[in-house]
Structures are given as structure tokens and as C-alpha cells.
C-alpha positions in Angstrom: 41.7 -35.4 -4.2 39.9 -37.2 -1.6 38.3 -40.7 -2.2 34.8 -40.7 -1.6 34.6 -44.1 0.4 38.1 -44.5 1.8 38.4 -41.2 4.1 37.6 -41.4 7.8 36.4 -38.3 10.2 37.3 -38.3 13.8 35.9 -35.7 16.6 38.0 -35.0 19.7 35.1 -34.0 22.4 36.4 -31.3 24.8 34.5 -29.3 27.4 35.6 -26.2 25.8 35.5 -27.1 21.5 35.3 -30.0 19.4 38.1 -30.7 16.8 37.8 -32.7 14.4 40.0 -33.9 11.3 39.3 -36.1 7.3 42.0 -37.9 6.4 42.7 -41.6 4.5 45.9 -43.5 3.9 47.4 -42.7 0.5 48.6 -44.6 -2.1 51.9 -45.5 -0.1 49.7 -46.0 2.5 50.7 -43.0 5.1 48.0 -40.6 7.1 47.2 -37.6 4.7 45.1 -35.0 6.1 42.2 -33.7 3.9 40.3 -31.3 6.2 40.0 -30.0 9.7 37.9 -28.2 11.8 36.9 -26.9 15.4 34.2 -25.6 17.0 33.1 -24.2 20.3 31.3 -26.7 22.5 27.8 -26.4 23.9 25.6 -29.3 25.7 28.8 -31.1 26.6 30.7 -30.5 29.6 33.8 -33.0 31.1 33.1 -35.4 28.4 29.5 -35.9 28.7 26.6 -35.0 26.8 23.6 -32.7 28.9 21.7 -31.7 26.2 21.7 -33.3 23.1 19.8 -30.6 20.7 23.6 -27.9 21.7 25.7 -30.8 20.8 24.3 -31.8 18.0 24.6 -28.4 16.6 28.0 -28.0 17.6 29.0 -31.4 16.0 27.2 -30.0 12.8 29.5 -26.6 12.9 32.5 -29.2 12.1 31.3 -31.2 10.5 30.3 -28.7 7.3 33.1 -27.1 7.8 35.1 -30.6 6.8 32.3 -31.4 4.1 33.2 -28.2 2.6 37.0 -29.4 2.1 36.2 -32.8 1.4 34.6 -34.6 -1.5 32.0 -37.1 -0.7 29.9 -37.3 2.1 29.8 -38.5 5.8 28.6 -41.2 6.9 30.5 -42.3 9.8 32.1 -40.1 12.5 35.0 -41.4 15.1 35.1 -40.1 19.0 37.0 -39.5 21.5 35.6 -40.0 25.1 36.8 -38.6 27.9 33.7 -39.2 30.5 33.2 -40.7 33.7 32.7 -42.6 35.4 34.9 -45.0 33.7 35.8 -48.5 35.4 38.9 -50.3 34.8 39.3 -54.6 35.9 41.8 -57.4 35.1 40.7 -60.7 33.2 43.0 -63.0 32.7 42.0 -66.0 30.3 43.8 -69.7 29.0 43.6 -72.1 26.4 45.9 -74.7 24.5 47.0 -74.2 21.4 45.6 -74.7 18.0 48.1 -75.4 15.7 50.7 -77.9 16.7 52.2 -76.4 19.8 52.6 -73.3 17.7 50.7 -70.1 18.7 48.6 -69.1 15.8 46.1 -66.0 15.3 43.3 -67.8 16.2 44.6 -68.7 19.8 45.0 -64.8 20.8 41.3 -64.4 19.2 39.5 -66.5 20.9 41.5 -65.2 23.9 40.2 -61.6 23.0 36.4 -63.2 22.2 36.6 -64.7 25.7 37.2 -61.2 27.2 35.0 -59.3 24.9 32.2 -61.1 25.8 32.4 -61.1 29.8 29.9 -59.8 31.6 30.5 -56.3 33.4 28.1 -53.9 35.6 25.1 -53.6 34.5 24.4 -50.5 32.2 28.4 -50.4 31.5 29.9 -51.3 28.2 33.0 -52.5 27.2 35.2 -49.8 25.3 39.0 -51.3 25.0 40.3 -54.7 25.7 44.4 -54.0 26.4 46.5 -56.7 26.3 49.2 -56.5 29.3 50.9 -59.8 29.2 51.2 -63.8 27.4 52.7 -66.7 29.4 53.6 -69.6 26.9 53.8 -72.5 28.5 55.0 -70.8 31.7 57.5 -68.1 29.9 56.6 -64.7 29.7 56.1 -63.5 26.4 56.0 -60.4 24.6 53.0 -58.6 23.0 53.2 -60.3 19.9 53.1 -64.1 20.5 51.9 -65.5 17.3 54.7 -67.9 16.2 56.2 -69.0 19.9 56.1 -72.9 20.5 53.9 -73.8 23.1 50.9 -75.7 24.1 49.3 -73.4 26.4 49.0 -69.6 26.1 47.3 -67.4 29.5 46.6 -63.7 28.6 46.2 -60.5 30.8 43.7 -57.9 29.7 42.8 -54.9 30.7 39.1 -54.3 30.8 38.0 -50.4 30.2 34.4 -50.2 30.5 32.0 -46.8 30.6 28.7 -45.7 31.0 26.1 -47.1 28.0 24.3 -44.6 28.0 27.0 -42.1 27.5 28.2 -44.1 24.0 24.0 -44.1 23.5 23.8 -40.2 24.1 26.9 -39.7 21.2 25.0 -41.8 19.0 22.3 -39.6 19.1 24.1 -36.4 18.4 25.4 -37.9 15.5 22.2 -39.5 14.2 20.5 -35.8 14.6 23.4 -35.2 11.9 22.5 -37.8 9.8 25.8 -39.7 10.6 26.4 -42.6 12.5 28.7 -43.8 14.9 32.1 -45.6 14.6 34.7 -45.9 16.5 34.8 -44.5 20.3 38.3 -44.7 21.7 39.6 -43.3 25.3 40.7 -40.0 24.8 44.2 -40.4 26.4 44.8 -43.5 24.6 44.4 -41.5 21.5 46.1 -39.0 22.6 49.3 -41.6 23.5 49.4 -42.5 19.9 50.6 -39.3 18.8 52.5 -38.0 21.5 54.6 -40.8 22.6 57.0 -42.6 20.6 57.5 -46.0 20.8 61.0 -46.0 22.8 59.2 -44.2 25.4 56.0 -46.3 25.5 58.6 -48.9 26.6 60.9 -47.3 28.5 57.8 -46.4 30.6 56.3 -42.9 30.1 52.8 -41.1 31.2 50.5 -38.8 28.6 49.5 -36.5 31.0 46.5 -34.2 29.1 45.1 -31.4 31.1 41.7 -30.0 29.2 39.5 -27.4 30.0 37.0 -29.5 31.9 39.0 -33.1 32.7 42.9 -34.1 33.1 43.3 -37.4 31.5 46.4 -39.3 31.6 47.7 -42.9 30.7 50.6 -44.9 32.2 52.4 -46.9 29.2 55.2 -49.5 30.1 57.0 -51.9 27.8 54.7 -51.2 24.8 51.5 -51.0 26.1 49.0 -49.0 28.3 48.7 -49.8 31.8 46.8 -47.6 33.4 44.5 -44.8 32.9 42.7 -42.1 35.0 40.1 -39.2 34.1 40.1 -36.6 36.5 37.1 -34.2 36.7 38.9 -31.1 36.7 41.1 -29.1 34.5 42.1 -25.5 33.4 38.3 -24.6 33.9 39.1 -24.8 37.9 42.1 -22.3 37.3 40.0 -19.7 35.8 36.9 -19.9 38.1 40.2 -19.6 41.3 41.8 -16.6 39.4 37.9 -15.0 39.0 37.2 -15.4 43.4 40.9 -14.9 44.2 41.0 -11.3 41.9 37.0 -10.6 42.3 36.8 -10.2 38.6 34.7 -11.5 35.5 35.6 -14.8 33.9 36.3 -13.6 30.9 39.1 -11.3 32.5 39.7 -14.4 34.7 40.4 -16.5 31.4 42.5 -13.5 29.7 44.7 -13.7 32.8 45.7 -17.2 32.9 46.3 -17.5 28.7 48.0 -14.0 28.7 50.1 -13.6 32.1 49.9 -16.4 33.9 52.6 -19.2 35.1 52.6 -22.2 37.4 55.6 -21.2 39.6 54.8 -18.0 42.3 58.6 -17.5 43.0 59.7 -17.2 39.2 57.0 -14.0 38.5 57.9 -11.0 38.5 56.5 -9.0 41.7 57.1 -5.8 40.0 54.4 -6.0 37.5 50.6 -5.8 37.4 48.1 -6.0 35.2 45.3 -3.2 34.9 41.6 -4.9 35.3 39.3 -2.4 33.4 36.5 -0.7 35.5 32.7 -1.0 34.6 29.2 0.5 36.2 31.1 3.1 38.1 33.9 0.5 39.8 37.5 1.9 39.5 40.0 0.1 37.8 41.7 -3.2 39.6 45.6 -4.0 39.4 46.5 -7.4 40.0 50.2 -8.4 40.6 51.7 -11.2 38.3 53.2 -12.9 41.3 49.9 -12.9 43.0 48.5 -14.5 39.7 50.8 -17.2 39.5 50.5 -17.8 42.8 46.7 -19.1 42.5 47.6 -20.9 39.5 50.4 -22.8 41.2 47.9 -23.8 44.5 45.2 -25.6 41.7 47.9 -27.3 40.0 49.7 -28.6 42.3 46.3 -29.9 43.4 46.0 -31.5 39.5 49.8 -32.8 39.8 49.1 -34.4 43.1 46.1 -36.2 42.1 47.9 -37.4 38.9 51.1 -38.9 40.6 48.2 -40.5 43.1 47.2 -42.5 40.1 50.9 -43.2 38.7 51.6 -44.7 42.0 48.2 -46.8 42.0 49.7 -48.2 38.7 52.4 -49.8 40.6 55.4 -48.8 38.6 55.8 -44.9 39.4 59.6 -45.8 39.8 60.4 -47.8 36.6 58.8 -45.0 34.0 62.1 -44.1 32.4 60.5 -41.7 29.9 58.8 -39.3 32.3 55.6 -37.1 32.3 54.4 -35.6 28.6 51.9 -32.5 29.2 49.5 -32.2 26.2 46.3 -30.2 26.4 45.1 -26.8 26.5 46.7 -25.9 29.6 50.2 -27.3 28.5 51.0 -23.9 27.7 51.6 -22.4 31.1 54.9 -21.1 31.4 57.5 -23.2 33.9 54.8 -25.9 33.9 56.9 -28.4 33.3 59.5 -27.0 35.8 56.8 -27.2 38.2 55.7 -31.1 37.4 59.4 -31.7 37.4 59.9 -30.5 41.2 56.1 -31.7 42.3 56.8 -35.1 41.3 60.7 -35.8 41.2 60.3 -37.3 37.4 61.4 -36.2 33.7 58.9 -33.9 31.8 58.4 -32.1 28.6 55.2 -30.7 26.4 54.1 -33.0 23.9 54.3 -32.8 20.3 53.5 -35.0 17.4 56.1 -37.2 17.2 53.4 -39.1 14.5 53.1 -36.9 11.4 50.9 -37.1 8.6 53.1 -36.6 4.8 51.2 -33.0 4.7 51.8 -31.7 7.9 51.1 -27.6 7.5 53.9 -25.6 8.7 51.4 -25.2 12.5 50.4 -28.1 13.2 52.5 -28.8 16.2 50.2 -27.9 18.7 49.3 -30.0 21.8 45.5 -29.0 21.5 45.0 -31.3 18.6 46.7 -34.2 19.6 43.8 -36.3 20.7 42.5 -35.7 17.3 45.8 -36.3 15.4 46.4 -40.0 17.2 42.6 -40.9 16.7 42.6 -40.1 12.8 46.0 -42.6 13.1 44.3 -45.2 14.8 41.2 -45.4 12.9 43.5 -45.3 9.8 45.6 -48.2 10.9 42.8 -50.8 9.6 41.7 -48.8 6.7 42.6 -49.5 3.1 45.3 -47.4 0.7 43.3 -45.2 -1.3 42.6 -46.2 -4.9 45.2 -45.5 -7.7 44.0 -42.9 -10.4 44.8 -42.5 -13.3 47.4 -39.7 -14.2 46.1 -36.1 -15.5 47.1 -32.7 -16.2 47.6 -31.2 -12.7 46.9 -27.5 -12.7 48.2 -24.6 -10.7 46.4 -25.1 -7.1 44.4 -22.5 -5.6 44.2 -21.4 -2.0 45.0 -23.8 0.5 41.8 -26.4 1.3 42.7 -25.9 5.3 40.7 -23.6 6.9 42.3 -20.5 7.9 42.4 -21.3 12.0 44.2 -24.9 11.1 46.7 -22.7 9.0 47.4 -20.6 12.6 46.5 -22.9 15.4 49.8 -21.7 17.1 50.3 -18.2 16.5 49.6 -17.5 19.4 46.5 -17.5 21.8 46.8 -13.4 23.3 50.2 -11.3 23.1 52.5 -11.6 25.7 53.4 -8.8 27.7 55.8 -6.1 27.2 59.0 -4.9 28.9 56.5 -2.0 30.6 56.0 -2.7 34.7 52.0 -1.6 33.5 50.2 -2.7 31.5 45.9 -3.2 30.7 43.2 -5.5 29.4 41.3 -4.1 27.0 
């Protein structure tokens, strides 16, 4: 049973749905999930709120589908952002120690106060302060310096700020929900937490999360997250291509890409096509499967390429030992990773969760909800065990509290095609 004050909410804001999950820590302190939810998306688009009055209402879809699975109420939501613009700069701060030429809390504090309180462009705000590197005394340190003799400590942050009014616009949408805001936390950080594991976070590895409406990727390397990117353009591109390139409706366009499509041209198979139905009077359209993947391959090699740009503008594209991990909605493309592999000469795989709450449901594994997942885990990290109760008769449980699309997240999107060369939308 959920606690009514120790539970958090977190919303992952896509271009293309909202998904959102309740969870606390339990009494042994580990992530257990006590409602989800998703939604389709209106008034937001790449990570940005247009109209406040369709968001809100789409934030209100999820969030009464979680109060429904929950005891007690909201009060406090966590997001994900994923907008632009988004402006990252270095600080780098000193001072001598505190405590007997020992580093103590308070010395990386104070450190963190300096940076938190630096002035930035105007009508930009602060969102993450990431810690890239301690000298003690003229030694490089690790992350964690508390302890290390030395009478002068000199940090390296990374500064992430955004747009104001962006945060200001979220806060609104909330407050027309009665909720109010918590947490906002980069979307491909969040993502990070629950797709990378912490070897590969310091052998060197990139989240690489293509949406609907953005790719978003972070660069991690010896523990912590050096660089990050949002690019303004994700599957959405693919469909409106496959739309001109065929001459068809998006909705056909959209069917083609989940259903048929692939990233590599050469791999489909030539002898195939897929029968576009006819409508005022037009005849039917056949469109080849190697002409499909064909126009998907063109856009994202485009996406790759502009990825790798910002890899290399991290300055360690050749010491990220762990390679590339897709997430996102388009992660599903078959010989997508094949294709990353050969565009960019590195290691690659689709993400899972390799962070897992103790009541994972048989489908959870799906790279959709990631974002989501490694919020509710980050938020959680600072929260409190739940309460101890007292012990009572536990009776015979009744249908799962999940709603039914979280039971079947990966079941399958549209059915993959046949052995027959033919075949039509319907």
C-alpha cells in the first residue's frame, strides 16, 4: 500500500506522449513502482510548452490515471526537460580547507554554493551543476573527495542552464492541475541513470535517445556526465520524408516506418512491397521495402552524423570504451544499431534497464520509458524508506493495480509482416 506522504510522481515530457510513473523507497529502501501512466501529448512539441490550456489537460490524463492507483494525493510532480535552447559553460572554483587539511562536506558545498549562485544570461536559469573534476593540493582526485588530506581543493563544474520561461511555462501546467513543481532534471541525464551501468559510465559510454520530436544524448566518462546535446529532430522527421518520398498520408507514413521499416537500404528485401490503400477515386499505391528503408537510412544517417558531431565536440570520441546506447521510440528500427555501428566506427546496442525496481512487471523492458524509469530513481535517491506498518491479515489480491497498457508496453507496436511478397494496410 502506498504511503500517503512518502511517494513521488515523475512525468517524462515527449513530443509524441507523456509518461509518467508513483513510486517510493520501501522498507529496505529499494524503488517500488506503485502506478504508471501515459498519455498522448497536445500543446507540447520538442520539449516545449505552446499552449498551456492542451498540456495541461494532457498532464491531467496521467495524472488521474496514477491517482486512481495510488492512495493519497498529489502534490508535487517531477519533469523531465528536453527543450532548447539549452547552454552548457565551465566554472571552475577554489578554496582552502576547513577542517585541518582534511576535505570535509562543507568544503565541496560551499564549492557547489559558489557555482549555484553565478550569474548566467539573462532570462536563463541554472538546471544541473555536474561535477567533472577535484585537484587536492595539486593531485587529481576522484569524484568523491571528502576525506583526502589537503589544504586546498579546485573544482570543475559543468554549468547546464535553460530557458526561464520554459521551467515557468511547466509550472503553469502543473498549477492548472493543482500540483506544483519539483524537480526538473535533463532528460538524457535521466535517461543515463537507467540505461547505463556504472562500469560503462566509466569506461566511457554515450545515451543516445532518439524521440519523436528531439534526439538527446549524453557523453559519460569516468563516472560522470560530460557532455550533452539536444537535437531538434527525431523520428517525426522520418515520417514527414517517408510521407513526400511515397506521396501518402502521415498516418500511412507513420504505419510504414513502425511496421516495415529499417535503417539499412541494402539489407531489405527488394522483392516485397507494401499495398497503400486508395481513397476519393485514387488507385491503390505499392511501395517497395527497399525503397522504404532507403529514405529512412538518408534521415538517419543525418541524426547519426549530427550526434558523432557532438561526441567529438566532447573531446574524448576515442576513449568511450562502452559505445553508443539507443533508447527512445525510434530505437526499434531494425539493423539500427548495425547502421550506428558502421556510421560511426564505435560499439552499440539498444538500451534496457539495467536499474530495476523490486516489482518490475514481466514488460517493462522497454526503451520508451526509460527517461521516466531513471527520473523516479533519481528523485527517490534523497527520499526517505517508507514507514513500517504494522502486520495484518493479507488477503487474496485482486487484479493487478497497473494499468492494462503498462502490463503490454512491448507487445508489440503493429505486426510484422508475413512470409507473402504482398501484402496491405488496412
Amino acid at each position: 500500500m502506498a504511503s500517503k506522504t512518502n511517494f513521488s510522481v515523475v512525468i517524462d515530457v515527449g513530443t509524441s506522449k507523456l509518461a509518467a510513473f508513483a513510486g517510493q523507497k520501501n522498507q529496505e529502501g529499494k524503488v517500488e513502482i506503485l502506478g504508471a501512466a501515459k498519455a498522448p501529448v497536445k500543446g507540447i512539441k520538442r520539449g516545449v510548452v505552446l499552449n498551456i490550456d492542451e498540456a495541461a489537460s494532457s498532464v491531467e490524463q496521467v495524472l488521474e490515471e496514477i491517482q486512481q492507483q495510488i492512495e493519497g494525493e498529489i502534490s508535487k510532480v517531477h519533469i523531465a526537460y528536453a527543450g532548447q535552447p539549452m547552454k552548457i559553460f565551465e566554472h571552475k572554483g577554489y578554496r582552502f580547507t576547513s577542517g585541518e587539511g582534511v576535505v570535509t562536506q562543507f568544503d565541496v558545498d560551499e564549492l557547489f554554493r559558489e557555482a549555484q549562485n553565478l550569474q548566467v544570461e539573462q532570462d536563463f536559469k541554472i538546471l544541473h551543476i555536474i561535477p567533472q573534476m577535484y585537484i587536492i593540493d595539486g593531485e587529481v582526485s576522484d569524484l568523491s573527495p571528502v576525506g583526502i588530506t589537503g589544504k586546498k581543493i579546485e573544482a570543475t563544474f559543468k554549468l547546464i542552464t535553460v530557458p526561464e520561461i520554459h521551467l515557468t511555462n511547466f509550472s503553469r501546467v502543473l498549477s492548472k492541475n493543482g500540483v506544483e513543481m519539483g524537480d526538473v532534471i535533463l532528460s538524457p541525464l535521466a535517461a543515463g541513470e537507467a540505461a547505463l551501468s556504472d562500469d560503462e559510465k566509466e569506461m566511457g559510454a554515450i545515451l543516445l535517445d532518439i524521440g519523436a520530436g528531439t534526439t538527446k544524448l549524453a557523453v559519460y566518462h569516468e563516472g560522470t556526465m560530460i557532455h550533452t546535446a539536444i537535437i531538434p529532430f527525431g523520428g517525426d522527421v522520418i515520417t514527414r520524408d517517408i510521407k513526400e518520398g511515397c506521396s501518402i498520408l502521415p498516418k500511412w507514413a507513420e504505419q510504414l516506418k513502425v511496421q516495415y521499416g529499417q535503417a539499412l537500404g541494402d539489407f531489405a528485401d527488394d522483392r516485397k512491397v507494401v499495398t497503400i490503400p486508395g481513397h476519393n477515386g485514387w488507385e491503390p499505391k505499392e511501395i517497395s521495402f527497399r525503397s522504404l528503408a532507403f529514405i529512412i537510412q538518408a534521415r538517419m544517417e543525418e541524426i547519426i552524423d549530427s550526434v558523432y558531431f557532438q561526441v567529438e565536440k566532447s573531446g574524448i570520441a576515442d576513449q568511450l570504451g562502452s559505445g553508443i546506447v539507443i533508447s527512445g521510440g525510434t530505437a526499434g528500427l531494425n539493423n539500427l544499431v548495425s547502421l550506428v555501428k558502421f556510421r560511426t566506427g564505435m560499439d552499440a546496442r539498444q538500451a534496457f534497464p539495467v536499474f530495476r525496481p523490486v516489482n518490475k512487471p514481466k514488460d517493462f523492458v522497454n526503451s520508451d520509458y526509460l527517461t521516466a524509469l531513471g527520473m523516479l530513481r533519481m528523485v527517490l535517491e534523497k527520499a526517505e524508506p517508507a514507514p513500517k506498518e504494522k502486520k495484518k491479515v493479507v488477503k487474496k489480491k485482486k487484479e493487478s493495480r497497473f494499468s492494462p497498457w503498462f502490463k503490454g508496453v512491448v507487445q508489440g507496436v503493429l505486426d510484422y509482416v508475413d512470409d507473402d511478397d504482398d501484402v496491405a494496410l488496412n
